[in-house]
N, C-alpha and C positions, 0 to 999 in steps of 0.2 A: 222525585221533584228535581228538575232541570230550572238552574241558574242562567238566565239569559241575558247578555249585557247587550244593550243597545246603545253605544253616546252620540249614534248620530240623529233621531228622531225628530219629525217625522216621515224620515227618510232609512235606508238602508246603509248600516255600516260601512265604509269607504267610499264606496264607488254609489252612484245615483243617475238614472237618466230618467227623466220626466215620462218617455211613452216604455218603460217597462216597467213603471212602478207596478199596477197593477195583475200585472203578470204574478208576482211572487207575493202580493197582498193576503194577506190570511183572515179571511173575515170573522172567522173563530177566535184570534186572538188579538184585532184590530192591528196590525204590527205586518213591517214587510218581512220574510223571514224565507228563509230556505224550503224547497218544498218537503225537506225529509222531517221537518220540524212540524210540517201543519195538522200531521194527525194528533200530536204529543198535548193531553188534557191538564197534566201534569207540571206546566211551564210557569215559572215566574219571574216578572221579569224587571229588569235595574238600569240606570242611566250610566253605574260605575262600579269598577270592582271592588273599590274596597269595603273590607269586611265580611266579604264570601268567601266560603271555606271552598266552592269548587266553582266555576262557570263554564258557561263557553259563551264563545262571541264570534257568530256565525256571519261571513262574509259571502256575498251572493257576484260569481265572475260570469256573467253573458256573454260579455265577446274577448274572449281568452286572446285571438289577434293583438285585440288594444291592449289590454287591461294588464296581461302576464309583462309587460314590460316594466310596470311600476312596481311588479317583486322582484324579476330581476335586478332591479335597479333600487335593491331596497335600502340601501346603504346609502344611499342617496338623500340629502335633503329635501326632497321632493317626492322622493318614493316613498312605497305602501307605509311602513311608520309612521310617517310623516303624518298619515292620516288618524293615526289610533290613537286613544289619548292616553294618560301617562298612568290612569289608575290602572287602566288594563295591561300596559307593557309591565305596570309594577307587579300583578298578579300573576304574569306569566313566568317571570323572573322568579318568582316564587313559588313556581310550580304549582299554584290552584287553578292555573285554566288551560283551556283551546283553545285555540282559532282553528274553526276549520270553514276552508273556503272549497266551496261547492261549484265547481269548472263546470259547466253544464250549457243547455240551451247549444252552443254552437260548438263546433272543435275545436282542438286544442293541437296545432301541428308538434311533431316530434321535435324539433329546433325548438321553439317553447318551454314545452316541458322538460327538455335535459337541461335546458337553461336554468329553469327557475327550481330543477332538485340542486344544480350547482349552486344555485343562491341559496339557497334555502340551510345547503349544509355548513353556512359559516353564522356560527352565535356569539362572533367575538363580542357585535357593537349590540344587537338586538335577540332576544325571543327565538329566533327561528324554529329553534327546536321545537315548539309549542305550538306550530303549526301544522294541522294534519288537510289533506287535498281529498276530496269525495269529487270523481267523475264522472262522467257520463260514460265512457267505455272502457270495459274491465282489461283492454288492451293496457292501459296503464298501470293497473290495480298488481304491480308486481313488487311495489316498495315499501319497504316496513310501514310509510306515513301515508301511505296513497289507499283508496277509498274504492268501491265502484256498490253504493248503496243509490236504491232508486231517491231519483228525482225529478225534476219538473216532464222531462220528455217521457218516461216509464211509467209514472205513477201521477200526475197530475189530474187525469180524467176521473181517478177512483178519489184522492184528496177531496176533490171540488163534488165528490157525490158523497161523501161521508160528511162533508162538512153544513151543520146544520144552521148556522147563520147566513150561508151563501145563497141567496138565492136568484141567481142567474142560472147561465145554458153550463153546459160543461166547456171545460177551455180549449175541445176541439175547436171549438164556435166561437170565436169570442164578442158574439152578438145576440142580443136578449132576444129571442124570437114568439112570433104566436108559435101554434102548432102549424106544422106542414104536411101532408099526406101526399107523398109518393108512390106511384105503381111498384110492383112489387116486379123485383127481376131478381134472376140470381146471383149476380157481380156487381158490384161498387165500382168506378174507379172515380179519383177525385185526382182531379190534374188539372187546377182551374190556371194555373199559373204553368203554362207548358214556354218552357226558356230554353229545354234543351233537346235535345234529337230526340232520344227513350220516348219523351212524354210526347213527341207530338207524333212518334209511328203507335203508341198505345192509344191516342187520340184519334188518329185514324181507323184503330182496329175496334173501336167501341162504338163509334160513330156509324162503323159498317155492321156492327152489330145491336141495335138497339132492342133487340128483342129480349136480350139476355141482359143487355148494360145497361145500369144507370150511371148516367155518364156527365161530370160535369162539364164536361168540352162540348156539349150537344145543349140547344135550348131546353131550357126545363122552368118548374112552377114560379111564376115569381113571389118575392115573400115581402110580407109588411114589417116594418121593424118597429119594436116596442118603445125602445131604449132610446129617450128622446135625445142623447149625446151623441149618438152614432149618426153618421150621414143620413137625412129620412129618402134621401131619392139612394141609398145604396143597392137595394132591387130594382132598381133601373137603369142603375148604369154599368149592375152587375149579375143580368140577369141569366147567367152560367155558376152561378156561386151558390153548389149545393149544399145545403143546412145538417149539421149535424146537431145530434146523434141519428136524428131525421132519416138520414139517407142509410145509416146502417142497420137501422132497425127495419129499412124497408127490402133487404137485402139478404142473400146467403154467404156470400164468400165476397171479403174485401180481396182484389184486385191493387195491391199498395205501389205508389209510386215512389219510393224514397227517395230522399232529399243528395244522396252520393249516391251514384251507381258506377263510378268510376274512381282509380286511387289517382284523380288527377290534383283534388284539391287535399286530400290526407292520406297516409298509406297502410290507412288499417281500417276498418270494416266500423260503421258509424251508422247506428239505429236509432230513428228519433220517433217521436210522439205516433207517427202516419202509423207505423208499426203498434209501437204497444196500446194502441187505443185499443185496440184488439180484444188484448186480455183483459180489460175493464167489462168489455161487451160481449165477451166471450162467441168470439167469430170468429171461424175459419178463413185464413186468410195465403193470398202468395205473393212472395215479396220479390219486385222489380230493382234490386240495390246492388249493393257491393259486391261482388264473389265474399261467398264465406257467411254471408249476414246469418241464414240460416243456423249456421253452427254457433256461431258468435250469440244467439239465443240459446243455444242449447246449455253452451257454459255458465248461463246465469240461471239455468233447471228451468226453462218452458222446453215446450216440446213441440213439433211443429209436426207433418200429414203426413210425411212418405209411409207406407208405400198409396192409404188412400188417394194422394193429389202426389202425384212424379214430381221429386223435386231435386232431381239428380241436376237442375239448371244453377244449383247453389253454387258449385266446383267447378262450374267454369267459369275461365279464367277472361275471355274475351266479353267487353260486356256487347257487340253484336250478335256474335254466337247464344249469347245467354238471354238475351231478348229473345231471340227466333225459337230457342228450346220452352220460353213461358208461354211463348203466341202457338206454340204447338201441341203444348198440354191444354191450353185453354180452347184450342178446338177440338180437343177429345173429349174435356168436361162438356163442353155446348154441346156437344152431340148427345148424350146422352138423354135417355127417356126420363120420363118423371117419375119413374119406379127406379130407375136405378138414380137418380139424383139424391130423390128420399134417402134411401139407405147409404150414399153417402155423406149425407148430412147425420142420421143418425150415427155414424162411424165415427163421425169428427167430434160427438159432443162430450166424449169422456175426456178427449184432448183440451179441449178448451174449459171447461173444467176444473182441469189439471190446470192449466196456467191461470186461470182465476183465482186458484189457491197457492201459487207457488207465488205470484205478486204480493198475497197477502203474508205470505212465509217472509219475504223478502222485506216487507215493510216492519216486520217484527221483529227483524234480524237488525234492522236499522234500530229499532228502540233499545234494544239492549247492547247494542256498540254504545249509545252515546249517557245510555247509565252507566254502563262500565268505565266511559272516561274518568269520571269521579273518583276512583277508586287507583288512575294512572300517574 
């Protein structure tokens, strides 16, 4: 049994924006709450600390940018304290609780984070101590307090399928949809939002292949929306905007365009949802990202295709170069016959699989870090 303090309801611990509430909503437990928390059956939960022998009190950080500036600045009359109310600084003083804030959704740059382990290591005025960080990439995960347990971009889409009260689309989609029936091709790619070079020469290269691509940069089905709060003309005025799970179940091999494919905006290797939706739907997939992304999965035990799908494009270092080595694997896959496709799709399913269950390893390893905090 997990102690959960909540005193800002009903709303989320410190921080609150109106269009990400229901991002981290947990319909299982009616409560906004971290996504590593939503499978937890076990939970109960308090307005205040006192008179708990253990808690935690789970702070949800979306745009690390803003947000990391009110811990560094915690000493501050304005800063993160400022926010938390007095039972709980009492219980942490007292060593019955955590705080642990969940960096996630977006990155966190290195100037940030050294920042706020600098803040964080001074407990003259406040707690700090009793604060523990769960990130989004295990690139941080090197500090006694720091964390890299799935969250919303790793494990949301399996969360929102296990959870039995929920009854929307999975949060690839974040639109109630009918069903949609797409042609069946071998490649996905989904780059409805093309901002930057990568997406719009991959855009071009699907476009000139539609026989193989389902492609959301190419017109495709339009869809009716259920969900009377959503835009009702948004299939019209968006009708490039392929529906998931829809499109990967209509598919063999996702084609991923990630969100960084260059260390221009962080300088370390950044995997978000586009990727691990993957392992929820257990799909072979090649990823368009960062130099290194591949490996940066390996460190967290999935396992990805070489030598079935050439993926020697991860180690390099230029992301032109490394585009041109994916656009050149992907016309050795297209060429291939429908006997030799077969049998590499049977090749890939013990892999995927594997990372089906290595997700679920991973979410189990989560539950028992945060029983064991009880006992810290």
């Amino acid at each position: 049994m997990l102690n959960i303090v909540l005193d800002n309801l009903p709303h989320s611990n410190v921080w609150y924006s109106a269009k990400t509430y229901n991002r981290d909503y947990s319909a299982q437990h009616n409560k906004p709450l971290p996504w590593f928390l939503h499978p937890h059956d076990n939970l109960t939960f308090h307005t205040s600390a006192d008179g708990l022998a253990s808690f935690i009190y789970p702070v949800l950080m979306h745009e690390p940018y803003i947000q990391v500036r009110s811990i560094i600045a915690n000493h501050n009359p304005f800063g993160f304290w400022s926010h938390v109310s007095d039972s709980v600084i009492q219980g942490l003083i007292e060593k019955r609780g955590w705080i642990i804030i969940d960096i996630f959704s977006e990155p966190i740059t290195d100037w940030g984070f050294n920042n706020l382990i600098n803040a964080l290591s001074d407990s003259s005025q406040f707690p700090n101590d009793r604060i523990l960080l769960n990130t989004t990439s295990s690139h941080f995960a090197k500090h006694e307090r720091v964390f890299n347990y799935p969250s919303f971009l790793e494990s949301s889409c399996y969360f929102r399928h296990m959870d039995k009260k929920y009854k929307g689309p999975c949060p690839c989609n974040p639109f109630s949809m009918l069903e949609i029936d797409y042609p069946h091709k071998r490649f996905l790619l989904l780059n409805t939002n093309i901002d930057y070079r990568v997406a719009e020469i991959f855009s071009k290269y699907a476009s000139e292949n539609l026989d193989v691509f389902l492609d959301s940069s190419d017109e495709v089905n339009h869809v009716t929306l259920r969900n009377p709060y959503v835009d009702p003309e948004f299939s019209t005025k968006y009708p490039k905007y392929l529906m998931m799970p829809e499109a990967l179940y209509a598919t063999d091999v996702n084609v991923v365009m990630e969100a960084y494919v260059d260390y221009d905006v962080v300088n370390y290797t950044f995997i978000t949802e586009k990727t691990y939706r993957n392992m929820k739907y257990k799909k072979p997939f090649i990823i368009m990202g960062n130099q290194y992304s591949l490996a940066s999965l390996h460190k967290l035990g999935y396992k990805t295709f070489h030598p079935i799908i050439d993926e020697s494009y991860d180690s390099i270092k230029y992301t032109k170069d490394r585009c041109i080595a994916v656009i050149k694997e992907l016309e050795r896959l297209k060429a291939m016959s429908d006997d030799e496709w077969d049998t590499l799709l049977h090749m890939c399913k013990p892999i995927v699989e594997h990372n089906y269950n290595n997700l679920l390893k991973r979410i189990k390893q989560t539950n028992d870090w945060l029983e064991g905090l009880k006992d810290l």
